[in-house]
C-alpha positions in Angstrom: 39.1 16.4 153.3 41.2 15.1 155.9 44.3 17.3 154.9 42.4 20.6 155.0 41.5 20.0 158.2 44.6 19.3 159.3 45.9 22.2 157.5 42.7 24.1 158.7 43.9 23.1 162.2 47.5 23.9 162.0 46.0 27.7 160.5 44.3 28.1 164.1 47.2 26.8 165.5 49.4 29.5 164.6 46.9 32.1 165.6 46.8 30.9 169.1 50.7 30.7 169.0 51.1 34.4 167.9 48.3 35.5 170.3 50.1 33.7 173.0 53.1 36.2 172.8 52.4 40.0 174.4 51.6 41.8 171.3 48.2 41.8 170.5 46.7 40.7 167.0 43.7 41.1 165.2 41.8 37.8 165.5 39.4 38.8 162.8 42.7 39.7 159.9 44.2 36.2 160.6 40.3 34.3 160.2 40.2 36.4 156.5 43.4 35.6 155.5 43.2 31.8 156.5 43.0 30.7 152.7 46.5 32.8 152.2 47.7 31.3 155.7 46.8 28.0 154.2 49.1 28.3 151.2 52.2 29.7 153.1 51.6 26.5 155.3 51.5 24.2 152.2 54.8 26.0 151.0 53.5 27.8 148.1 54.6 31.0 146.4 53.3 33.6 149.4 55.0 35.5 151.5 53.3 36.5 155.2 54.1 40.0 156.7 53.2 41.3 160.1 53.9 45.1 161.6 54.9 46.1 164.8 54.3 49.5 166.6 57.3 48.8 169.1 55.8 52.2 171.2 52.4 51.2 171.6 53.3 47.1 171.9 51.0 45.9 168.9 51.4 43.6 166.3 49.3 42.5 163.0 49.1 40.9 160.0 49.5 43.3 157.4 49.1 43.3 153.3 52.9 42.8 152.1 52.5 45.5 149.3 54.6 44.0 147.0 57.2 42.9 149.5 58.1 39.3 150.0 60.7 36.9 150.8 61.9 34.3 147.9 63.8 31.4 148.0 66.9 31.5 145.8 67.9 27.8 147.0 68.0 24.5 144.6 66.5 22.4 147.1 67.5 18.7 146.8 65.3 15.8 146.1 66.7 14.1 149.2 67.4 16.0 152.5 69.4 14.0 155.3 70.0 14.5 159.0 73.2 16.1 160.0 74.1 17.2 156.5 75.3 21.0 156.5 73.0 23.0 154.1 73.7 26.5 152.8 70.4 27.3 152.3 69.7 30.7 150.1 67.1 33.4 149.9 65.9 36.9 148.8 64.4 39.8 150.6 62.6 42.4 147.9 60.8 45.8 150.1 59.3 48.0 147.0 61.1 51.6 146.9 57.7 53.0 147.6 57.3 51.0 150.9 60.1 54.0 152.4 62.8 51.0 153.7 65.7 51.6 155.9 68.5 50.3 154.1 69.7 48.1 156.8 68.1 44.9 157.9 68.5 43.9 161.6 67.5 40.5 161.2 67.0 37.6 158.7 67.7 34.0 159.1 65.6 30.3 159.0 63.3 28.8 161.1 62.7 25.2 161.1 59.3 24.1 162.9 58.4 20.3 163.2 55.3 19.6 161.5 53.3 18.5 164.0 50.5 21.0 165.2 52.7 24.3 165.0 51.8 27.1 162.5 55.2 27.9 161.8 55.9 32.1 162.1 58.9 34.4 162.7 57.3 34.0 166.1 57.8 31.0 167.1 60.3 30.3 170.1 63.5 28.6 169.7 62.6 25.8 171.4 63.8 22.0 170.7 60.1 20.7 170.7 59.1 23.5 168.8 61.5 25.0 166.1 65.2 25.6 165.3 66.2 29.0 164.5 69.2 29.6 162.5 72.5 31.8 163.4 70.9 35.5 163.2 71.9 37.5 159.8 72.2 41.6 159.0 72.5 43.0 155.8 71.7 46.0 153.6 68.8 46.6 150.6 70.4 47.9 147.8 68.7 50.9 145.8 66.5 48.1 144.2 65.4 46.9 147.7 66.6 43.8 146.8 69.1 41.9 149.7 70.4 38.0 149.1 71.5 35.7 152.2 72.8 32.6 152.8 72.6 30.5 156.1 73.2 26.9 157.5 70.8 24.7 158.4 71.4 21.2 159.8 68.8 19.6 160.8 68.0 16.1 163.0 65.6 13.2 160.9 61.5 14.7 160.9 59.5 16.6 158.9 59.5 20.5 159.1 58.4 23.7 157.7 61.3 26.0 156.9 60.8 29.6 156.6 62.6 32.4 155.2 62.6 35.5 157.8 63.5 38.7 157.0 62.7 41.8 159.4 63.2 46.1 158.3 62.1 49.3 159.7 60.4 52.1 157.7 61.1 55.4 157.7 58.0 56.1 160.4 59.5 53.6 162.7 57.7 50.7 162.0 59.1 47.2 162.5 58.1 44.9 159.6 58.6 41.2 159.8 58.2 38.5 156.6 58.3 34.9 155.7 58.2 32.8 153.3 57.3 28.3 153.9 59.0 25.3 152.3 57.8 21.6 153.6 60.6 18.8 153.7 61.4 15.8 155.3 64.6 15.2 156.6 65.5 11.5 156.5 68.4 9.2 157.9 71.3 9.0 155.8 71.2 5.9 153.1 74.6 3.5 153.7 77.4 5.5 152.1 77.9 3.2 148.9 81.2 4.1 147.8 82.9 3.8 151.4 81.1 -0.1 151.2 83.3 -0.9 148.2 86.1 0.2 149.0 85.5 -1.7 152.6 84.9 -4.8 150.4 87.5 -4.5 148.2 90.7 -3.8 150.5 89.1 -5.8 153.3 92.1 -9.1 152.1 94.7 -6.8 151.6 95.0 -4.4 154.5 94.0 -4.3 157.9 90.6 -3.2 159.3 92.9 0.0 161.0 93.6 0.9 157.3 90.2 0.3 156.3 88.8 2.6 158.3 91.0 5.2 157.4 90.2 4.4 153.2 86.7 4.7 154.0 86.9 8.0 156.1 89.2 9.4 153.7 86.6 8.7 150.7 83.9 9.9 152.7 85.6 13.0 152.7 86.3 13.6 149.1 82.5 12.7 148.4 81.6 15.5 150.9 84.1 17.7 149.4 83.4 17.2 145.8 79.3 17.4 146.7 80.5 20.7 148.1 82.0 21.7 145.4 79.4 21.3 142.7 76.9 22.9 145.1 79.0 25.8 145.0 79.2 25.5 141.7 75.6 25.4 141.4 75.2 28.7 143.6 77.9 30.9 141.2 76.1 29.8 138.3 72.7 30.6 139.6 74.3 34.0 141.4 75.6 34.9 138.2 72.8 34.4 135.6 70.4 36.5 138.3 73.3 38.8 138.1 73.2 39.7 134.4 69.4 39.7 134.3 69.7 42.3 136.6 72.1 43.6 134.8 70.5 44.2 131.3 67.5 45.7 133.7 69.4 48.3 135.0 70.5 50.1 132.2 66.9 50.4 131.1 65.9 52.2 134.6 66.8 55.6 135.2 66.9 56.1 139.2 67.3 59.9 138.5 65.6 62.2 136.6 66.6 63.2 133.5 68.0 66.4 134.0 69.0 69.3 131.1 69.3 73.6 130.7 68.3 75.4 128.1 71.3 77.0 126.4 70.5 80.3 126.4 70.8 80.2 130.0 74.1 78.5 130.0 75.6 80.9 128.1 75.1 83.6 130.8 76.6 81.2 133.5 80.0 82.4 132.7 81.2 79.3 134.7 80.0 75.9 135.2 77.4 75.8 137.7 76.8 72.8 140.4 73.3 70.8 139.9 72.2 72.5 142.8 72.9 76.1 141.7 70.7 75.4 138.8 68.0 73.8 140.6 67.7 76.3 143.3 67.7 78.7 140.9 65.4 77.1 138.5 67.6 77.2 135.5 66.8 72.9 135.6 64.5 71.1 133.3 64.1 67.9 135.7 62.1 65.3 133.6 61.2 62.4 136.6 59.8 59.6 134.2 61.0 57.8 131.3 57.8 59.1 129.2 58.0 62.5 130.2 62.4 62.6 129.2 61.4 60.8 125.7 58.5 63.2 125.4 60.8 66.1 125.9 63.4 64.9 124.0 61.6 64.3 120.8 60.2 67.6 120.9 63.3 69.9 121.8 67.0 69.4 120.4 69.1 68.0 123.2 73.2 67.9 123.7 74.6 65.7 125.4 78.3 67.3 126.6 81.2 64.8 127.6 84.6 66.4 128.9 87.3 65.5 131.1 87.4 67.3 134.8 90.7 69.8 135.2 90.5 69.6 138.7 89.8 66.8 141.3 86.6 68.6 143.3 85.3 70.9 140.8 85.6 70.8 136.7 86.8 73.5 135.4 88.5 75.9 138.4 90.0 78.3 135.7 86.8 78.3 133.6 89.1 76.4 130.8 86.2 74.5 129.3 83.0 76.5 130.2 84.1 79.5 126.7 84.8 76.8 124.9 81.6 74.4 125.7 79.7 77.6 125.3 81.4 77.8 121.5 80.8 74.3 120.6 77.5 74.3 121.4 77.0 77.6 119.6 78.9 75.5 116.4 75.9 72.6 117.1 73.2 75.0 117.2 74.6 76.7 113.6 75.1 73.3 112.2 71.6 72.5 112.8 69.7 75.0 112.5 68.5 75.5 116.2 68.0 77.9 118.4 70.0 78.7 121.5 66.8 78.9 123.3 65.5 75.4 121.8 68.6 73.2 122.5 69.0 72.1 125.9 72.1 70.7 127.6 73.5 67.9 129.3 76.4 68.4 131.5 77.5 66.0 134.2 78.2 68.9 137.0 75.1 70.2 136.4 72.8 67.6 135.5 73.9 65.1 138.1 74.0 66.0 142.4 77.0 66.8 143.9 76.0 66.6 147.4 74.0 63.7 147.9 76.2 60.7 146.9 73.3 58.1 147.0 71.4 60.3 144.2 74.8 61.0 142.3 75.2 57.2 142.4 72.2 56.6 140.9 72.1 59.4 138.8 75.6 57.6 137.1 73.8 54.2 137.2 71.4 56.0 134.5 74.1 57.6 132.7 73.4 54.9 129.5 69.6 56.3 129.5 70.8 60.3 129.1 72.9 59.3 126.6 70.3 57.6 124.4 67.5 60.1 125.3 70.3 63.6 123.8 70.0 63.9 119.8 73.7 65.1 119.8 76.8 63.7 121.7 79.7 66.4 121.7 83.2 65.2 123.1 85.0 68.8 124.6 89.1 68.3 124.6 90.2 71.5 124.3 94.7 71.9 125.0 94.8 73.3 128.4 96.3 71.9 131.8 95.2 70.4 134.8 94.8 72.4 137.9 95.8 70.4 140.5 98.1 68.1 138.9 99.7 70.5 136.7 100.1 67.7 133.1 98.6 68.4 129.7 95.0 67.9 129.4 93.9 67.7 125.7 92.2 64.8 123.1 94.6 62.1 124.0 94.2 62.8 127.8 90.7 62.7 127.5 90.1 59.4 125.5 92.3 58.0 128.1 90.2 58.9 131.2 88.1 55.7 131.8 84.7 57.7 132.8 85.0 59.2 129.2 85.1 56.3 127.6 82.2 54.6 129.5 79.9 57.4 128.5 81.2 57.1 124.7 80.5 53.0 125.4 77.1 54.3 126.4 76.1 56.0 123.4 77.6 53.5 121.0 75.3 50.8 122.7 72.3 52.4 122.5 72.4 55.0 119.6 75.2 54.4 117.8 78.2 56.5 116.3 75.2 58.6 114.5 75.6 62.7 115.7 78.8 62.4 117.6 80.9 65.0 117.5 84.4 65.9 118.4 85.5 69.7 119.8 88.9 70.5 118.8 91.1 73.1 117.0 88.2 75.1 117.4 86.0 73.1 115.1 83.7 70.3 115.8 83.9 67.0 113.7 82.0 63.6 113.2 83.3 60.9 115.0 82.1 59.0 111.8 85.6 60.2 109.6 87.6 57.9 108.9 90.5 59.8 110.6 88.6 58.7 114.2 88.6 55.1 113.6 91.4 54.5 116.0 89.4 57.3 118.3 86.5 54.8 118.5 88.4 51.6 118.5 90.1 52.9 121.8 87.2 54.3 123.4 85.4 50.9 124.4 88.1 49.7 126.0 86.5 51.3 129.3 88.6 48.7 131.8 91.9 50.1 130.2 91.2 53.7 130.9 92.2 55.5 133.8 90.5 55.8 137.2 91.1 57.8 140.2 90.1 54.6 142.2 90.1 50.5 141.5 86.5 51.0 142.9 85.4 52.9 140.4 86.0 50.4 137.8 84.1 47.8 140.1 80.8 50.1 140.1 80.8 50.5 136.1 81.0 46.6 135.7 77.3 45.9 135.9 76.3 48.9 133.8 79.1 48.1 130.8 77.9 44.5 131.2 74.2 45.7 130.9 75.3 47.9 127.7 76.5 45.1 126.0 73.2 42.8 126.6 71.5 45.7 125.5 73.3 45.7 122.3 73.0 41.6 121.7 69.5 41.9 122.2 69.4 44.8 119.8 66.8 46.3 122.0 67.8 49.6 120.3 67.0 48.4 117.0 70.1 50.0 115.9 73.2 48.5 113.6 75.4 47.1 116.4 77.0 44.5 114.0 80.2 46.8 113.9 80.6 47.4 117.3 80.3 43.6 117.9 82.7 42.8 115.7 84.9 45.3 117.4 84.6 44.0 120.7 84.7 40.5 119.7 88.4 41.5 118.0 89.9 42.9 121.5 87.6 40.5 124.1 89.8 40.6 126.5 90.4 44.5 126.7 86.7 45.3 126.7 86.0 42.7 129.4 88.8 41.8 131.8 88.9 38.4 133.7 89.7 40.4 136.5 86.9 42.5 136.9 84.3 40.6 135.1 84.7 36.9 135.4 82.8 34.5 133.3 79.8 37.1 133.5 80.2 37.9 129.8 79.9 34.1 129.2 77.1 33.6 131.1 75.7 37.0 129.5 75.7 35.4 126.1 75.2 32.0 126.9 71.5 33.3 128.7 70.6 35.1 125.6 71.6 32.2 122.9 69.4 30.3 125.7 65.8 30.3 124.1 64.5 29.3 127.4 65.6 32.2 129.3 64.1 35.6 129.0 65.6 38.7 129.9 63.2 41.3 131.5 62.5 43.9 128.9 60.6 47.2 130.1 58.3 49.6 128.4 61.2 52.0 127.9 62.6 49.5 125.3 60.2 50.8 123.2 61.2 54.4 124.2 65.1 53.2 123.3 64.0 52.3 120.2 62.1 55.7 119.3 65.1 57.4 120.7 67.7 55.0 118.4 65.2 56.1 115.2 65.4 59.8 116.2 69.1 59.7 116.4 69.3 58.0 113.4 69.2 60.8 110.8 72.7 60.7 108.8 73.9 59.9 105.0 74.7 56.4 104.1 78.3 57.6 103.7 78.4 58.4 107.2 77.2 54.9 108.1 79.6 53.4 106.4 82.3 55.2 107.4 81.3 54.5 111.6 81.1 50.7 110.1 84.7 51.0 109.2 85.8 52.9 112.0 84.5 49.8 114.5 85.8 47.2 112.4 89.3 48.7 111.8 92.6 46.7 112.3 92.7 46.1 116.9 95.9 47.6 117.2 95.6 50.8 115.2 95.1 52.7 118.6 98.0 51.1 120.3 100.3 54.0 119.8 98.3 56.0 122.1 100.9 55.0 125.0 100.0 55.7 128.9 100.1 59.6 130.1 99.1 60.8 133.4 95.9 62.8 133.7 
């Protein structure tokens, strides 16, 4: 009884601290809320969020909404005074709260625990609470943003909180925290510097003592640094692939396809906001509504390798002889030019807005499962602005090329892939393309315009590949990881990738750890069945195309594009 009323006490407490600052509060929001105040004061899992109307002056509590603040920290059993902590935390706003990417503020606060309520509001005041060196960041477009910041504190007991402020698009100024109780205590003797005091105390002089003992206090320091940092890659790194795998089953833009019949009277390639302006888009915003589209109507997804550096095809090189292909798919299979729809990058994906062009290529693994066919266009031509060959061997060198072939493989397999050359289409599945396939997920060894762009595909090929362990497809993906198991190191570089593949597979073999697995799993795997629908030959011939000898595509030597 006695703690909740001290507890009870330290909730007023804060109230009359916040009221004491110029912005007014509602008294009767903070006595409704005291049993949440009381948790965030005993350091449990709630976050506290206020809003500020900087025009008018006022300030309230207000309901987070999904935000919060989380710490990402280990925190150690003992704490001691004068020890340097790199204390770490998370800042989540929900897409739908309409953030401002950049955050103005974020850093701790550490308030003794005496009679203070501790809140972002709070002064920095020695008799009241330390605040910590002030940090900025961004949110990224999961409104997710990770910090680190020092915190040394003297020998008490305090409530730490995680502060994070934002604005939203109206102007609002949003403040949050999150509470953790410790007690800092004086530093316990420092047992190895005592025996080696006692040891070489005959031997060498109290001058070279001193300088054994300071000298070991230093490599305890620096090895305790160490495996704290240690610690934080590890922990950085398993949120990373989580995040990872969770990615690639989120599309952040819609799903977006034309109906043939009206790409055949383009006579050019059109930009994505030609066709949307003009409504010649079918702009499918959910993951239900693309999977209910797709299973009804004959998709096509086209992959082809730009001739120019700004636009795709400035001599209309490609658009005849996409138009013929498709033409070939629709014969094939029986469909109508007004049934099939297509997918093509400069028209399905913006052009103008980078942010939505970046998130529309974050999704690109989620078009390529939800299209039924997956046609590869490599006609003989030449490049407009570099003036060299462009043809099959060009293409399957061009590192965005093979990604979106590393797509597909991961999530529906080699099942309805075609090839467009000689004027004729082929299966990917013949045996005559099982050097084609082995050197098409090598994605890292492909070429880029820019070393950046290999850094942005590193989560997604990442996220691909715990896709495929966790056979969340429910497709035959034993070939394909036999292949990359064969040529490791190609398909996942040291230099871009690190130990994340390790960690990758080590989490899933981990029966402990669970990967987040969406409702659109479910949607993969109706997508994976639909896809599915070719002979037994044809299986076994994609088997033996991803299990062929690693070096059979080495002949294809370097060529610029």
């Amino acid at each position: 009884m006695s703690l909740l009323l001290l507890h009870m006490t330290r909730v007023l407490a804060g109230v009359v601290l916040v009221h004491a600052a110029p912005l007014a509060i509602s008294l009767d929001a903070h006595i409704a809320s005291a049993a949440v105040r009381q948790l965030y004061d005993l350091g449990e899992d709630t976050t506290l969020c206020w809003v500020t109307n900087e025009t008018t002056g006022l300030r309230d509590r207000e309901d987070c909404q999904g935000a919060y603040m989380e710490f990402t920290y280990d925190w150690p059993k003992s704490m001691y005074s004068n020890e340097i902590y790199m204390v770490t935390f998370k800042m989540h706003v929900p897409l739908a709260r309409n953030f401002l990417a950049d955050i103005p503020h974020a850093n701790l606060h550490s308030c003794l625990r005496n009679n203070i309520f501790c809140t972002p509001f709070v002064a920095n005041t020695p008799t009241l609470a330390t605040h910590a060196p002030a940090l900025k960041g961004t949110l990224d477009h999961n409104g997710n943003a990770y910090f680190e910041n020092e915190n040394k504190l003297a020998a008490n007991q305090y409530t730490i909180i995680a502060h994070g402020r934002w604005y939203d698009t109206a102007g609002l100024k949003h403040d949050m925290a999150r509470a953790h109780i410790v007690d800092v205590e004086s530093p316990p003797p420092d047992m190895l510097a005592e025996y080696i005091l006692y040891s070489l105390l005959g031997v060498l002089g109290a001058a070279a003592l001193v300088g054994a003992a300071l000298f070991a206090r230093h490599l305890v320091k620096k090895y305790r640094a160490a495996i704290v940092a240690a610690q934080e890659l590890e922990r950085k790194n398993k949120a990373r692939v989580h995040e990872a795998v969770e990615q690639v089953q989120t599309a952040l833009y819609p799903f977006c396809v034309c109906r043939f019949s009206d790409f055949m009277t383009f006579g050019e390639l059109k930009s994505h906001e030609y066709c949307r302006d003009n409504g010649y888009l079918k702009m499918l915003d959910t993951w239900d509504m693309a999977l209910d589209f797709s299973a009804s109507n004959p998709t096509l997804f086209i992959s082809h390798q730009w001739l120019g550096l700004r636009y795709p095809d400035p001599n209309s090189m490609h658009y005849p002889l996409i138009v013929k292909a498709a033409q070939m798919i629709c014969d094939k299979f029986g469909v109508s030019p007004s049934k099939l729809y297509v997918w093509v990058d400069y028209l399905s994906m913006p052009q103008l807005c980078k942010a939505s062009l970046s998130h529309a290529i974050s999704s690109l693994c989620v078009y390529t499962a939800l299209c039924k066919y997956f046609l590869i266009c490599t006609p003989s031509t030449t490049h407009a602005d570099k003036k060299c060959p462009c043809n099959s061997e060009t293409y399957l060198r061009r590192g965005w090329c093979r990604f979106e072939q590393w797509a597909r493989l991961t999530t529906g397999g080699i099942n309805n892939m075609f090839v467009f050359r000689n004027e004729e289409i082929e299966s990917l599945s013949n045996k005559e393309f099982e050097p084609w396939v082995q050197e098409s997920i090598n994605v890292f060894d492909g070429e880029f315009n820019e070393e950046s762009q290999m850094n942005e595909l590193v989560s997604l090929v990442l996220g691909l590949w715990g896709y495929a362990l966790l056979d969340l497809a429910k497709t035959d993906v034993k070939p394909l990881k036999l292949a990359v198991e064969q040529k490791r190191a190609r398909v996942f570089p040291k230099k871009h990738f690190g130990a994340l593949v390790d960690v990758l597979e080590a989490e899933i073999s981990n029966k402990a750890s669970t990967f987040h697995v969406s409702g659109r799993s479910a949607g993969f795997e109706k997508s994976a069945r639909r896809l599915s629908g070719v002979h037994k030959d044809q299986v076994a011939l994609a088997a033996a195309a991803f299990t062929a000898t690693p070096n059979s595509a080495d002949a294809l030597g370097p060529m610029e594009a």
